[in-house]
Each structure stands twice: as C-alpha cells, then as structure tokens.
N, C-alpha and C positions, 0 to 999 in steps of 0.2 A: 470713842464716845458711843455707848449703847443707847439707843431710842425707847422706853419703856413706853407698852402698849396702855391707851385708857380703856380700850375697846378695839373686840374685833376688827382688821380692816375691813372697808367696807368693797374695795377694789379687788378684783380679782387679778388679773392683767392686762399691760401697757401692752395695745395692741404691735405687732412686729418687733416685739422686746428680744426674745431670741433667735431670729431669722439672721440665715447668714453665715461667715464665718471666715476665720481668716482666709482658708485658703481661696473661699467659695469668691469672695468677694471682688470679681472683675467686672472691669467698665462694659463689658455687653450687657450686663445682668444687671444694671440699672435702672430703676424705675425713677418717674417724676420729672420734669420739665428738663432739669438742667443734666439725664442721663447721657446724650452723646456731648454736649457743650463744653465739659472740660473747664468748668468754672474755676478760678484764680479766687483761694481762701487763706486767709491767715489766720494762723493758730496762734494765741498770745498766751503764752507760759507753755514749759515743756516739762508740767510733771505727767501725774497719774492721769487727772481727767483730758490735759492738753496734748499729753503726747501722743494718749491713746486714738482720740479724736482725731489727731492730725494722719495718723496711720490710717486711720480707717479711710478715711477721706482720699488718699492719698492713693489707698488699693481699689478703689471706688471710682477713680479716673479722673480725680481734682488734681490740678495744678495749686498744690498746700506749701506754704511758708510756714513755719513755724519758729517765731520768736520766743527767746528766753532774756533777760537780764544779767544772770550769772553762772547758766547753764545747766543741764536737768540733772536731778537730784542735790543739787546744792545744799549748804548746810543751812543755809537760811528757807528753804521751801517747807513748806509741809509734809514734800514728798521724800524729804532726806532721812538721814536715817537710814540702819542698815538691815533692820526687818521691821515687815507688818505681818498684824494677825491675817489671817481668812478663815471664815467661820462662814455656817447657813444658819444658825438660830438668829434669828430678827423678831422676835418676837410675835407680834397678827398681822408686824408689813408685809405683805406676800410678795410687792413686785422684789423688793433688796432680797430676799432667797433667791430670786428666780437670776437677778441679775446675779448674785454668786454665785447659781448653779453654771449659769452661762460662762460663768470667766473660769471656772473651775477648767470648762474644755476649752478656754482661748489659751489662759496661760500654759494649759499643758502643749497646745499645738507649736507655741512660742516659743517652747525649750528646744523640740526636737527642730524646727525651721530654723532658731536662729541659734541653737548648738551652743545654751546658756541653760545652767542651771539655776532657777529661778523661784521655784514652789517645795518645800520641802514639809512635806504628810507628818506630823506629829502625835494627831488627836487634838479634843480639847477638853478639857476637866472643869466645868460647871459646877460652882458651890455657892449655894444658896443660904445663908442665915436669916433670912427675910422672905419676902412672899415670891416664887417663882415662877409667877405667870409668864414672865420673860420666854424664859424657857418653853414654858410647859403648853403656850399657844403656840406657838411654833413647830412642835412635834408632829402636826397631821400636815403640816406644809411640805418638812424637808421631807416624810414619806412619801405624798405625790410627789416629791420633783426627784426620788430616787437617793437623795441623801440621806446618809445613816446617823439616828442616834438614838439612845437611851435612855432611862433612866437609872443610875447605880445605888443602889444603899449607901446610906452612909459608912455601917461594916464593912460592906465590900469594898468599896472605893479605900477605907482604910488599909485594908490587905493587900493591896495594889499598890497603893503608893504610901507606905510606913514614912518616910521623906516629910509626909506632911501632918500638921495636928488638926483635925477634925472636931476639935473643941468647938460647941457654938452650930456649926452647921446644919441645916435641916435638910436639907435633900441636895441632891447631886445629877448630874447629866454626862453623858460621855455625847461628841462628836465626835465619829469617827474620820473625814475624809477634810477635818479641820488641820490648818500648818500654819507655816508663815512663808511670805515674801521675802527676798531679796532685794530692799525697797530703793536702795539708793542704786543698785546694781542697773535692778531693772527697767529704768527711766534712761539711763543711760544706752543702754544695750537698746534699750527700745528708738531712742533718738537716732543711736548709730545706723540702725536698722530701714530706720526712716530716710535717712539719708543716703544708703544704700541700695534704697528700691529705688531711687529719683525724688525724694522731696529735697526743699532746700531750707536750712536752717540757718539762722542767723540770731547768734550774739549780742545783743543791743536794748537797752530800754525803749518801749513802744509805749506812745500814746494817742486817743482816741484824737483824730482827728475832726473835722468840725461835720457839725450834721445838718444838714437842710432839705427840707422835702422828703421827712424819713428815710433818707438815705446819708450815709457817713461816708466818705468821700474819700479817705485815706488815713494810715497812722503818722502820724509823729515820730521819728526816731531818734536817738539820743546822739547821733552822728550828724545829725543836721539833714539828711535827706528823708524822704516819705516812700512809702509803701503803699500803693494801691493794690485792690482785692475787688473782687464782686460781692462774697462775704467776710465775716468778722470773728473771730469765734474767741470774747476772752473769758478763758479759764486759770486766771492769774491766781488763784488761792488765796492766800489772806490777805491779798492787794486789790480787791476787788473792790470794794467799797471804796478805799481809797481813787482807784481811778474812775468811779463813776459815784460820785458822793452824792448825787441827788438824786439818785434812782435806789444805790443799792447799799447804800452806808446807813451805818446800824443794820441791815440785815445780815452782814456776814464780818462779825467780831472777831478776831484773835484773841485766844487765852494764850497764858504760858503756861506751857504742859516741861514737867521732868521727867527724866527716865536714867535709871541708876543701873548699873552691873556689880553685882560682889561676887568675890574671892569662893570658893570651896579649897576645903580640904588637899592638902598633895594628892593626889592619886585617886580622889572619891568620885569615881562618874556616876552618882546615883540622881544628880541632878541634871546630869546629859541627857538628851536621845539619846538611844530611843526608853531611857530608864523612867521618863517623866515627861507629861505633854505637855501642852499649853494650857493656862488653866487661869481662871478669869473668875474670883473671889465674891462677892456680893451683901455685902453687909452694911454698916452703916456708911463706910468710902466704900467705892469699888475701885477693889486695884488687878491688876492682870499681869501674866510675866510669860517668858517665853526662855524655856531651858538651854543653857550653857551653847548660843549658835557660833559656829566657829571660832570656838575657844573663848569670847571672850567675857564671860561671865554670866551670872545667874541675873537676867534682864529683869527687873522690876517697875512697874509703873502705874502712879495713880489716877483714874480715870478722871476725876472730879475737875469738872473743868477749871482751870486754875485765874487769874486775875486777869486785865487786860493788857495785851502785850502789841508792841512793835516791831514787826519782823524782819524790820529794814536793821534798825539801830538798836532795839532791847538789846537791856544785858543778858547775857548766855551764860553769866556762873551761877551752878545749882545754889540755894540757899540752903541754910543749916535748919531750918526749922522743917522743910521738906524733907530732906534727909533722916533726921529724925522720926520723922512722921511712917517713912519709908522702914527704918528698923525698928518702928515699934508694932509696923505686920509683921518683918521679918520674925521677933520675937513669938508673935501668938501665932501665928499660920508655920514658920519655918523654922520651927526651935534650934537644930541645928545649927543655920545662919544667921544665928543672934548676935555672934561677933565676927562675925565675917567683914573684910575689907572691902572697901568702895574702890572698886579696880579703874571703872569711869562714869562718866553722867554727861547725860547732855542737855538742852533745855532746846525744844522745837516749840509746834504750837498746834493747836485747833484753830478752823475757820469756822465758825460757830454760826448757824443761822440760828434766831431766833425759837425755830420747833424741832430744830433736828436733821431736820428734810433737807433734799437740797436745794438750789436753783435752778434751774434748770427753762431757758425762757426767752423772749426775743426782748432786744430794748423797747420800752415802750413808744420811743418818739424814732427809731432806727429799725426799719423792717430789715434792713442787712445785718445786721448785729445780734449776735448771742450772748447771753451772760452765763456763766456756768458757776457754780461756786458752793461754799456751804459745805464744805467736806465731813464737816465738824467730827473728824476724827476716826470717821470710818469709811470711806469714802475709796481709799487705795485699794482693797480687795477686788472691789466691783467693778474696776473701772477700766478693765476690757470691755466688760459688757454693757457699762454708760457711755463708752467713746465712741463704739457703734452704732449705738442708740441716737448718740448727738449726729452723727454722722448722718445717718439716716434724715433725720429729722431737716439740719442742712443744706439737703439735695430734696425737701422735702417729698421724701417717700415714706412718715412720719407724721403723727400730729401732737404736736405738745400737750401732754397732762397738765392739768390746771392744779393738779394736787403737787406740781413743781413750781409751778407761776408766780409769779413777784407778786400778782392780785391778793395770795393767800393773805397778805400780812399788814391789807389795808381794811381786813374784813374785824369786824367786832369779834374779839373774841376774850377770853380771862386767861388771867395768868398760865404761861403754859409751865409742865412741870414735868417736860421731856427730859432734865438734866440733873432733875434732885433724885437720884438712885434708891433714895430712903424710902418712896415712897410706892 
C-alpha cells in the first residue's frame, strides 16, 4: 500500500531512528533504566515487525520469548509470501525513507552474518498516468539520505524496456538501489537466527492476560499454561484488533489482497532479471509486479485495498473477476502477456490502519504493553529498522512519536484519502 502525500511532511526525524546496528548492538552499550537488568519480554507474533523487534531486543541484553500461533512466515500472516517490494520513494514521509535507508544496511549485514541470501537489487520502474507528486516529493529525501533516483522520459524508459506499453503514461522514475525481499524466507531464517543467539521461541496461541494497576500481569496460552514478562510487545499483524478490541479494533482492518504469477514464452527471459525491474504502475488502480523471481512467474498485484477479510478463516481462492481485472493491465501495460497462463495466486492481506501510518504505541490502561501494528502493506521493507526502533523505545532509550500514537485517531479530523490512489 503506498501513502499518498497531502502535504509536505512536517517532521524531519524520529530522534535515535538510526543509531545502532546489528552488529553494534551489545548489552554494555545500553542506555535507559533497564540497561544492566536483563528484562524478561515477550514478543507476540514472529513476522516482520515481531521478529525483527524480538532480535533486536534480544542482541540488546533482554531475556525475549517470542511467540507465534503457526509459525513465522506462515501462509496465513501478512508476512508470508515469498517476495516483498523495497523501495525509498515515500513520497514527503521523510522518517519511512530514513527507516528504508536504515534496513537497506541491516538487511545487507543479515545475509553476510547469517549466510542467507535475502535482498535481491533489481531497480524500480515508476509510471505515472496521474499526478506524481508521490514520487516527485521524495526526490530531495532519498538525495540526502544517499539513495539514487531519477527521473526517465517516457522515450527513454520506452527504449529500455520495449516489454512494456507506455500508452497513457506521463512521466516515469527509475530507483536505483530498489529490490525485493525474500519474505517468507526471511522471517524464518530470521526466527532461526533468534534462536540461535539464545532467544526462546514458542509455538502457541497467546492471549493478553488480565491488567490491573497498568500493569498486565501475564499471557494466556493456548496450552493451558501462562507466560510472565516484565514487558509485552504485541505485533500480531491483522490480529491486532481482534486481540485487543477496545483499544485497537477498527484501527487496524484486514483487506483481501491477490497476487497472480503468469506463464511467459519458452525460453523468453525478457521478463526476468536483470532484463526488467520492478515497477509499480499508477493510474486509475495501481498495480505493481516484480519480474520472473526464482522461476516462478511474471508476479502481478493490485494495490487497491481489497474488501474486508479474516485471516484466521477467509477464503484463500483467487476470484475470477480479480483475475480478470488482473489481465486486463496485463492487456494495456504487457501486451505480450495478454494470453499468458495463471501459473499461481494466492490471496494474503493488508493490516490497514485507518491513515496509512502505523501504530506504534503503549496500551493505554498497560504501561508494560506495546501495540505495534498497521502494516498496511508496506511495512516488511522497513522493518529492520522499526524493530530497532521498537526495541529501543522498550528499554526506553526512546520516546514514542505521537504521529504513531492511538491518540491520532480519536482527534477530529475528515475523511482521510490515504488509500484512493486516484487522487
């Protein structure tokens, strides 16, 4: 999901946003109350924002649990699936560059530490039929923070990528140091990781135990026995709401999101790496796709946030009028791939906050307790450098942005139109 800008942001940066680093990150080097203490935390879900957090924590001198329900990257999380985008255009949000520039160096320090290939450089291909401030705010960002991009002609971009019809389109952007993730891989890899440096992870449905005196006292576990912590930390993804229905429901919705792969030609790699990047459409839907990754098809997917879904029990088979919807860009953007075959699909989800943004926040009535949530779709990129941040903030060496804060959403405001791309 892309965040379209109203206006400049008015933030510069999240103070100690990029301080730190994996390797830097040992318990002498702690600041804030609970630095020598070795506080006991649980982590609740083990994808992107959970796993990462729990690591960080963990390299930071916490004695971290990390619980999952079905185990990280599961086909039911949001963090499943077996690529994400990474991208620095965010349009005027300055801190979401800063946090992708940040994981841009964690994820690369991750491959070599943990001897997985994880981040795979493609580029990414910006096409605009519409108005592209998106873009076009974001160009003096990613030059101070060192990330490259451009603008291309639409000519040129033509002569570059023949692959595609440039029917319609008004201007164009190249990011260069844009890829994708290895997204189900690397939740896993990262879990094993965790539990290889000495955290301990555990299997089990967890629920909030009871709160009294703003303090929460222990989880719930689906085995009958509980978990006590000193803190809490859940980043359960589109279960959030659900397990804390009167704080955080309705703020963080499930859509159902599709994502199709078709067939190419015997022997055409003009849709592979490195013949064609990643490249993220913009017209009246916005759809995005990511070239032919380990074989298994030309990835297509439409941004638009899709209906509301259950990510426990929704049904998971693509529908035909989606599919449809799907071949009739392939027609006007991929003429080529007008009759190409549906190799596979899958049907994941968005955790939708309300404006885009995340959560990012303590419980209101539980000074131990974190909520983390609101991924709404773009969220895995960044989330080396949101798990250190949580991290941070946990051992309070940290202070919470209010512009993450649950308060945001009790404030007068009009309809927001973070999610109608048309506009």
């Amino acid at each position: 999901m892309f965040i379209m800008p109203n206006k400049p942001s008015r933030r510069a940066a999240l103070k100690g946003l990029i301080a730190g680093s994996i390797a830097g990150s040992l318990p002498e080097q702690l600041v804030g109350k609970h630095a020598f203490e070795h506080p006991q935390i649980a982590v609740i879900g083990a994808g992107a924002f959970g796993g990462w957090t729990a690591y960080h924590l963990m390299r930071k001198g916490a004695k971290v649990t990390l619980v999952d329900s079905w185990g990280a990257g599961n086909s039911r999380a949001s963090s499943g699936g077996e690529t994400r985008v990474i991208r620095g255009i965010y349009g005027a949000d300055r801190v979401y560059t800063q946090w992708v520039k940040r994981s841009f160096d964690l994820w690369k320090e991750a491959e070599v530490r943990w001897k997985a290939k994880l981040y795979h450089r493609t580029g990414l291909l910006w096409m605009f039929s519409t108005d592209d401030a998106y873009a076009r705010l974001s160009l003096p960002i990613l030059r101070d923070l060192g990330l490259s991009a451009h603008v291309l002609t639409v000519a040129e971009a033509g002569r570059r990528y023949p692959q595609i019809n440039f029917t319609g389109v008004r201007t164009c952007y190249y990011e260069d140091e844009a890829g994708h993730l290895a997204a189900r891989r690397a939740c896993q890899v990262l879990c094993e990781q965790f539990q290889n440096e000495g955290g301990q992870y555990r299997q089990t449905e967890a629920r909030p135990g009871e709160i009294r005196g703003q303090v929460m006292s222990n989880l719930l576990l689906s085995d009958r026995t509980r978990l006590n912590a000193d803190q809490y930390v859940f980043a359960c993804g589109p279960w959030l709401g659900k397990v804390f229905p009167d704080v955080v429901g309705g703020k963080v919705q499930p859509s159902r999101q599709e994502v199709y792969f078709f067939g190419t030609s015997a022997g055409d790699t003009s849709f592979q790496e490195p013949n064609l990047p990643i490249w993220i459409d913009f017209d009246e839907r916005v759809f995005y796709g990511i070239p032919s990754a380990e074989n298994r098809g030309f990835k297509v997917a439409d941004d638009t946030r899709g209906e509301p879904f259950d990510p426990t029990d929704g049904n998971r088979t693509p529908s035909n009028e989606c599919i449809e919807r799907a071949r009739t860009f392939l027609r006007r953007r991929f003429p080529r791939l007008s009759t190409s075959p549906l190799l596979e699909a899958r049907v994941c989800q968005y955790e939708n906050s309300p404006d885009g943004h995340f959560i990012i926040d303590r419980h209101p009535e539980a000074k131990n307790v974190w909520l983390i949530g609101g991924g709404s779709g773009h969220g895995f990129k960044l989330s080396p450098a949101l798990g250190e941040h949580i991290a941070e903030l946990v051992l309070d060496a940290a202070t919470p942005d209010p512009f993450f804060g649950l308060k945001r959403f009790s404030q007068k405001q009009g309809k927001t139109t973070q999610f109608d791309l048309k506009k």
